[in-house]
N, C-alpha and C positions, 0 to 999 in steps of 0.2 A: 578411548579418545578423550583426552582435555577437553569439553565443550566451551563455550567462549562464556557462558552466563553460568561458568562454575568458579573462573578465576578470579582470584581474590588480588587486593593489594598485596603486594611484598612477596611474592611468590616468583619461584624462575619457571616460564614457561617453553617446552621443546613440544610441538607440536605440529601437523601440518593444517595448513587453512586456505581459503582461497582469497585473491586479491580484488576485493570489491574495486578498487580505483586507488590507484598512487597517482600523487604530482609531484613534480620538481618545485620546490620553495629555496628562498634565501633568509639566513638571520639577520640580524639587525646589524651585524658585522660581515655579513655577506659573505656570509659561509652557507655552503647550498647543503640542502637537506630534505630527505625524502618525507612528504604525509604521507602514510598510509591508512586504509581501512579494509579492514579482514573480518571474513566471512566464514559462519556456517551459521548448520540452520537453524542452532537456537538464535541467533543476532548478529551483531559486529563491533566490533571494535576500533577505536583508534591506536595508531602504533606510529612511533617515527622513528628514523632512518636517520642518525646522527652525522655518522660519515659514512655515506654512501663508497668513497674509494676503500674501503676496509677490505685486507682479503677474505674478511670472511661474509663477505656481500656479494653476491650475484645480480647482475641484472634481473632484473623482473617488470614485467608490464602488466595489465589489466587482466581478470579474470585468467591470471597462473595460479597455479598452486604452488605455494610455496610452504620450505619448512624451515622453522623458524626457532632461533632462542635466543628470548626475548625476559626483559625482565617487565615486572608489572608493578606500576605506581598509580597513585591517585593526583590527579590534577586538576582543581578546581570540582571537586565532588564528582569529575568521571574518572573511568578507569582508563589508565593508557599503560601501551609496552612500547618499551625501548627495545628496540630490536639490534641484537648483538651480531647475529651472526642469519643470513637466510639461503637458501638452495632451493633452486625451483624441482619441484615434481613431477615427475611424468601423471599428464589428468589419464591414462589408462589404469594409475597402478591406486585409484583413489574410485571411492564411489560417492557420485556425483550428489543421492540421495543427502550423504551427511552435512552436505556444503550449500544445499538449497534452503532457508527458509521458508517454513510451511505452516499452514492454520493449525492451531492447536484443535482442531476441530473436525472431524469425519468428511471431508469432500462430499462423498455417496450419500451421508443422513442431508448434509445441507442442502444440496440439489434436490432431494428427493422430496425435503420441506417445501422450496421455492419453486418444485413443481404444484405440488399438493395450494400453496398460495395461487399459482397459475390457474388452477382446475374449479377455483374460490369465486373468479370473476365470467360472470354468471352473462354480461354484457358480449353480444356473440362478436362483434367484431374485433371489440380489446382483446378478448380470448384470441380470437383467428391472430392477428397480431403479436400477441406474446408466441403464440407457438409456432409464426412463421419464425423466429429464433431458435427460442428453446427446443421447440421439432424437428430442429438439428441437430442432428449428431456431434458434426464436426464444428460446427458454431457452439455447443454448448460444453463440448469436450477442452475448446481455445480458452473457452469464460472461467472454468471453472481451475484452469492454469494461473492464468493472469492475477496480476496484482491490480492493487486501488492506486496505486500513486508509485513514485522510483524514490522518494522519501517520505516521513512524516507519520503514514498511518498506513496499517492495512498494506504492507511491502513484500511484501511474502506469496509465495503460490497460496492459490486459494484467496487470496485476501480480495480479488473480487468479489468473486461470488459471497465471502462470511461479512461485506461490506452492504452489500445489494442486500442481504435477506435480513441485516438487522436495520435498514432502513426502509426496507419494507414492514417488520414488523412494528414499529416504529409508529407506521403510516396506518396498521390497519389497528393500533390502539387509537390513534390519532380518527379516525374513523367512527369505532366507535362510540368515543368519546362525544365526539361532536358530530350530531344528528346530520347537520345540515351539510358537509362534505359528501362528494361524489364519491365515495368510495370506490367504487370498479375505477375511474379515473385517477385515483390518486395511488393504488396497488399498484396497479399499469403504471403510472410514472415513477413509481417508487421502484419497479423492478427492470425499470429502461435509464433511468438516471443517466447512468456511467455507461453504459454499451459501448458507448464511443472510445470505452479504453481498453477494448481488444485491440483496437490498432492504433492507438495510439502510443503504448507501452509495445516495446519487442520481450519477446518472452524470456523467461530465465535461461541462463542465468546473465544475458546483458541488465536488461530489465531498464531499460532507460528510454528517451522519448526517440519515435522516430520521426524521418522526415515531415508526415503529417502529422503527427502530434505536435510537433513545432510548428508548423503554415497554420494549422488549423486548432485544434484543441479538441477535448475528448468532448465537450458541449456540444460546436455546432456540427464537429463528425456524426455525432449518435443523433442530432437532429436531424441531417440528410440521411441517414440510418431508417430512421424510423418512417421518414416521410415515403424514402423509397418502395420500403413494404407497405406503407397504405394506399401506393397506387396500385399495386397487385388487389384490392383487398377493394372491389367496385361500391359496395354497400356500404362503407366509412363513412360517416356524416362530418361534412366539412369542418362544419363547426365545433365536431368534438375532437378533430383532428387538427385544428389550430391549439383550442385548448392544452392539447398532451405536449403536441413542440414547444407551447410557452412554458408549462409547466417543465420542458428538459432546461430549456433556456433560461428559465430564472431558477432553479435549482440552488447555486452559490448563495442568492440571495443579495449581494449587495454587488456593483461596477464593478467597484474595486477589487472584489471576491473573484473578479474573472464570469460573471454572469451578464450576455449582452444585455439583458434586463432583468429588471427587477419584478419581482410575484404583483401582480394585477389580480386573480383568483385563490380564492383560501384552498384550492389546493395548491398549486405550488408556494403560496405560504406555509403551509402544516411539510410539503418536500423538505422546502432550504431549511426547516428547523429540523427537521428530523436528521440529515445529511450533515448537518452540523455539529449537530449532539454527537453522533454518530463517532465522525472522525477527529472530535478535539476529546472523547473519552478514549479512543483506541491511543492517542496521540499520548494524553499522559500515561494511559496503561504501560505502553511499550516504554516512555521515557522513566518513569517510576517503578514498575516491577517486571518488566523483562529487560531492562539491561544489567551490565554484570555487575558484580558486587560490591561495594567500598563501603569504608567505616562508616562514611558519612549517612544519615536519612537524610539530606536536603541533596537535590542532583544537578541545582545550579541552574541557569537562565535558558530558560524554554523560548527561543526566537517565535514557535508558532503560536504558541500559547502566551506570550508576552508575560510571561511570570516564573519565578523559582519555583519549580518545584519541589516536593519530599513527597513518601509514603504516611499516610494514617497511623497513627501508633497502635501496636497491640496493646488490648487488654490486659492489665497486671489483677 
């Protein structure tokens, strides 16, 4: 299989892929033309749809498989294919596996780490609490599915959970570091952060927001989340249970960020910096070395990152 982070400029690609999302668009001369973005599970690509009436274009909607040939150019430092000719796939005759991306990282070691961090907070109620989750089977079997976001960072199965455990650990250098942090409080927030985006993301391969993730947001979901299990949980101290919802709720760190507030306590100051670092290092990672290949090292304007980016040079 042609993987999508193997194609190079100038290459003709015949492959089959899945259709992350097409729309209908018009040019400047109001000639209509398809965007496309195609998927497997090393990444995606952009592709468009010149003239869509061509006979050698099929209809195609959202998450089809389609097979494709397509030639590949560089545009603006990414890589794009012109798509000549595509035929939808029957999804039996494809496995789903190649077409999903996924952590470059063990699922089973990860969980087994961010248990062994659970087993670390020594505080009995934050314990009782993390494993009124985690001591789910089927709650921690959805987490460890799910993605961190539908774009930007961490999009991938798995990329929950490989998102929670490096902002966890994150938190317990952060901890370290600095004496004076609640440590059991700030692992506990660092490993509930996102909770709320088990249902706020629908699972792969839509992977897009659902009803409540639009009313609501993964913030104040995982904050009625969390509160709900501290009413099971008699022995919670009030006050350390405001504490953890402020620390989910000021998480982003700034208004604007999508945080209904802002950190009041250094631990959810030491959260929003660690969740931050977090998702704008994964955010260049994926935009600078996992996407696919072109001449260029610069990869052009980063909306989230508000800057060009390029790769480090190697050493000569």
């Amino acid at each position: 299989m042609k993987y999508i982070n193997t194609i190079k400029a100038g290459e003709q690609v015949r492959e089959t892929y899945m259709v992350k999302e097409v729309k209908q668009a018009v040019t400047k001369n109001d000639k209509e033309y398809w965007n496309v973005m195609l998927q497997d599970k090393t990444g995606s690509v952009n592709a468009k749809v010149w003239d869509p009436t061509s006979p050698g274009i099929e209809e195609f909607s959202n998450l089809d498989y389609i097979n494709i040939v397509a030639d590949s150019q560089e545009y603006k430092g990414q890589l794009q294919l012109i798509i000549r000719q595509a035929t939808k796939v029957d999804a039996s005759s494809v496995s789903s596996s190649d077409y999903l991306p996924c952590s470059e990282y063990d699922i089973d070691q990860m969980f087994d780490e961010l248990m062994n961090l659970i087993n670390s907070v020594k505080t009995d109620y934050l314990h009782e609490l993390l494993m009124s989750f985690f001591g789910d089977e089927e709650f921690s079997k959805h987490f460890c599915f799910c993605s961190a976001a539908k774009s930007v960072h961490h999009n991938f199965v798995g990329g929950l959970l490989e998102h929670t455990l490096s902002v966890t650990r994150v938190c317990n250098f952060f901890a370290r570091h600095y004496a004076f942090l609640d440590r059991d409080l700030l692992v506990t927030a660092a490993i509930c952060h996102d909770i709320g985006k088990v249902y706020e993301l629908s699972p792969f391969p839509e992977n897009d927001y659902t009803d409540d993730g639009n009313l609501l947001g993964h913030i104040v979901m995982g904050t009625m989340m969390i509160r709900d299990h501290i009413k099971e949980i008699p022995h919670f101290p009030a006050v350390k249970a405001k504490e953890l919802e402020h620390c989910i709720l000021a998480h982003h760190g700034e208004l604007e960020f999508g945080s209904p507030k802002k950190p009041a306590i250094c631990e959810a100051m030491a959260l929003s910096f660690a969740d931050n670092v977090d998702a704008k290092m994964q955010t260049m990672k994926q935009a600078i070395y996992d996407s696919p290949s072109t001449s260029l090292a610069w990869k052009g304007y980063n909306k989230f990152l508000e800057s060009n980016l390029r790769a480090t040079s190697e050493e000569v």
